[in-house]
N, C-alpha and C positions, 0 to 999 in steps of 0.2 A: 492592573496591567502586569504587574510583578507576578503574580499567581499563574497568569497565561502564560508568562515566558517562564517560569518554573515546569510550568505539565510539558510545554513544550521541547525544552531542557531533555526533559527527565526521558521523554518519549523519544530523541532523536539520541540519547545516549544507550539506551537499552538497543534500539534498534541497529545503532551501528556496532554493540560489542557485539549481538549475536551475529551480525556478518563477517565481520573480522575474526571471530574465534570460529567459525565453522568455514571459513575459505583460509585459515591456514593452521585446521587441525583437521579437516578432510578435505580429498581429493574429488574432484568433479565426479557427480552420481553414486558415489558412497551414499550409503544412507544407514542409519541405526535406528532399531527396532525397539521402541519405547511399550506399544500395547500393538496386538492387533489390528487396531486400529486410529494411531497414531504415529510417526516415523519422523526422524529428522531426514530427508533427504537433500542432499545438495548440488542443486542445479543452478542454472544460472543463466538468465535471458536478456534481448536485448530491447523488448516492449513494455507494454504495458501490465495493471496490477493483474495478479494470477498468470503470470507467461503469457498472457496475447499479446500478438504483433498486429495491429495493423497498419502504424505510418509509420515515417522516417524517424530514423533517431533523432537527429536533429530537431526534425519537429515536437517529439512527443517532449523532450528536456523543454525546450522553452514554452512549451504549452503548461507545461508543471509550474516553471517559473514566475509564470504571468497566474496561475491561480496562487501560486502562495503568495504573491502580491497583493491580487486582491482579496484574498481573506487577511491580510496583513490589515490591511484599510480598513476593510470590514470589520474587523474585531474592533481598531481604536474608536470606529464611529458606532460600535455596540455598547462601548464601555461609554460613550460621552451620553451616549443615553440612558445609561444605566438598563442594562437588560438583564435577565434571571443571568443566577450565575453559571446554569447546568449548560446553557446556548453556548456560552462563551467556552465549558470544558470540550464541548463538539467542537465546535468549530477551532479551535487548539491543537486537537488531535488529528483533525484532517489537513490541516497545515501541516504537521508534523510528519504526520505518512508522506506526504507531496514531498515534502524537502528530504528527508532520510530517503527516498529513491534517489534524488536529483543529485544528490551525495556521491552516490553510484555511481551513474550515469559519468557524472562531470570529473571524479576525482583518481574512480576505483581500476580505469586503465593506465593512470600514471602514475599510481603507486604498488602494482602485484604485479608479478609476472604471470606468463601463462603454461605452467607445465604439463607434462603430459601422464594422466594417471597410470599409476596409483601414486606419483608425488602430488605435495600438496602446496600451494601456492606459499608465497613471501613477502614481504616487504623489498624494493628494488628503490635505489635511487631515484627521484622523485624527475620524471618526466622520459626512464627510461621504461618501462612498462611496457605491457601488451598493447596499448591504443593510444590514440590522444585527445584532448581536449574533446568531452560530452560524446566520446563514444565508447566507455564503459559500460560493464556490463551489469544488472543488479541481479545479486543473490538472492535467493527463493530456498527455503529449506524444510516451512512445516505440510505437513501431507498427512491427509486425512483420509484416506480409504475407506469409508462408513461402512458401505453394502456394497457387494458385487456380485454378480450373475449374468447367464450368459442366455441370451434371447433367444426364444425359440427358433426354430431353421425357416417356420412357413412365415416369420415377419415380415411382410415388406421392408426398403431401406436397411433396416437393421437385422436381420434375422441370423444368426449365429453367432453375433461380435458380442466381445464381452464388454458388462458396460461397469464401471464403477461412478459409484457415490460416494467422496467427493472427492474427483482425480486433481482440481489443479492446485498445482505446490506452491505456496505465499509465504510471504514472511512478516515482522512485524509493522511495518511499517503499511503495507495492504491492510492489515486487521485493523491499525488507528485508522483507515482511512474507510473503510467499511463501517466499524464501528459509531464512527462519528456520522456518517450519511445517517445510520439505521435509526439512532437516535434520537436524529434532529427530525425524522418524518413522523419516529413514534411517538414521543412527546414536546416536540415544539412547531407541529404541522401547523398549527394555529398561528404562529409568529412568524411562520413561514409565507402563509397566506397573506399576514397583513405585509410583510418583506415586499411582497410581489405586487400589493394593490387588493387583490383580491375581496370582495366584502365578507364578516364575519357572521354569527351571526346575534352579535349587539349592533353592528350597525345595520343589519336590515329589519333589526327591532327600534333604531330608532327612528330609520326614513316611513316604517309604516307607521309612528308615530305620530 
């Protein structure tokens, strides 16, 4: 359990320096040019992972809260069953991503103000901020521009617009939470399965048994 709440630690402190030091060392939609095809740009939304919006703020914060809960649960009744221990660093990490947004959301309008660029945000006396209570905004900063072209004029839907790969801006706490999904399907889809009920396939070798 120590080991969970150390990765866990380590990932909500990383992700909260790089918000902290890029919303008050640049100014909304600054961005710096690392490679061609990498950028820190800094934006900043009021939804969900990668900038989408679809439900209320309200909603989406305690929708977070009630998964970090239960992956709360989940982990201690992972660990009384003694599971591999690579399950347990996912599942760690997607906690972590959850709660470093929820950090945002809940904290980051009663402690920054909101200036107007090219100034760049502050620390302000603590509840006199831009918002209040879970209607902060979260910081998005890394962007990835891979490929981009512009589609031909006779496309249907699309035909002139220019399309990039891959436009939306995330930060770290989206990556622990990607990461830890991507993981748990590619190597512990099997533990998942049994998670759900699902039969394996030792137990349909032993029912034909």
């Amino acid at each position: 359990m120590a080991a969970v709440a150390a990765i866990f630690l380590c990932a909500i402190g990383i992700d909260q320096w790089i918000k902290v030091w890029v919303k008050t060392h640049m100014y909304l939609h600054e961005h710096i040019r690392i490679t061609d095809w990498f950028y820190i740009f800094f934006t900043e939304n009021n939804g969900m992972a990668f900038g989408m919006e679809f439900f209320d703020k309200i909603f989406l914060t305690f929708g977070r809260l009630v998964l970090v809960g239960f992956v709360v649960w989940y982990i201690g009744r992972c660990i009384r069953r003694g599971v591999q221990w690579g399950y347990l660093v996912c599942l760690s990490l997607i906690m972590a991503g959850a709660f470093g947004n929820i950090i945002d959301c809940v904290f980051y309008g009663l402690l920054f103000n909101n200036p107007v660029p090219p100034q760049v945000a502050h620390v302000v006396p603590f509840g006199t901020g831009y918002a209040t209570w879970f209607y902060g905004r979260v910081v998005d900063m890394f962007y990835f521009p891979l490929v981009e072209w512009d589609w031909p004029q006779w496309m249907p839907w699309c035909g002139g617009r220019h399309f990039i790969f891959f436009s939306p801006i995330f930060n770290f706490a989206d990556s622990c939470i990607s990461c830890g999904v991507i993981a748990l399907v590619l190597f512990y889809r099997k533990m998942l399965m049994e998670e759900q009920g699902a039969p394996t396939a030792n137990t349909e070798q032993n029912v034909q048994s």
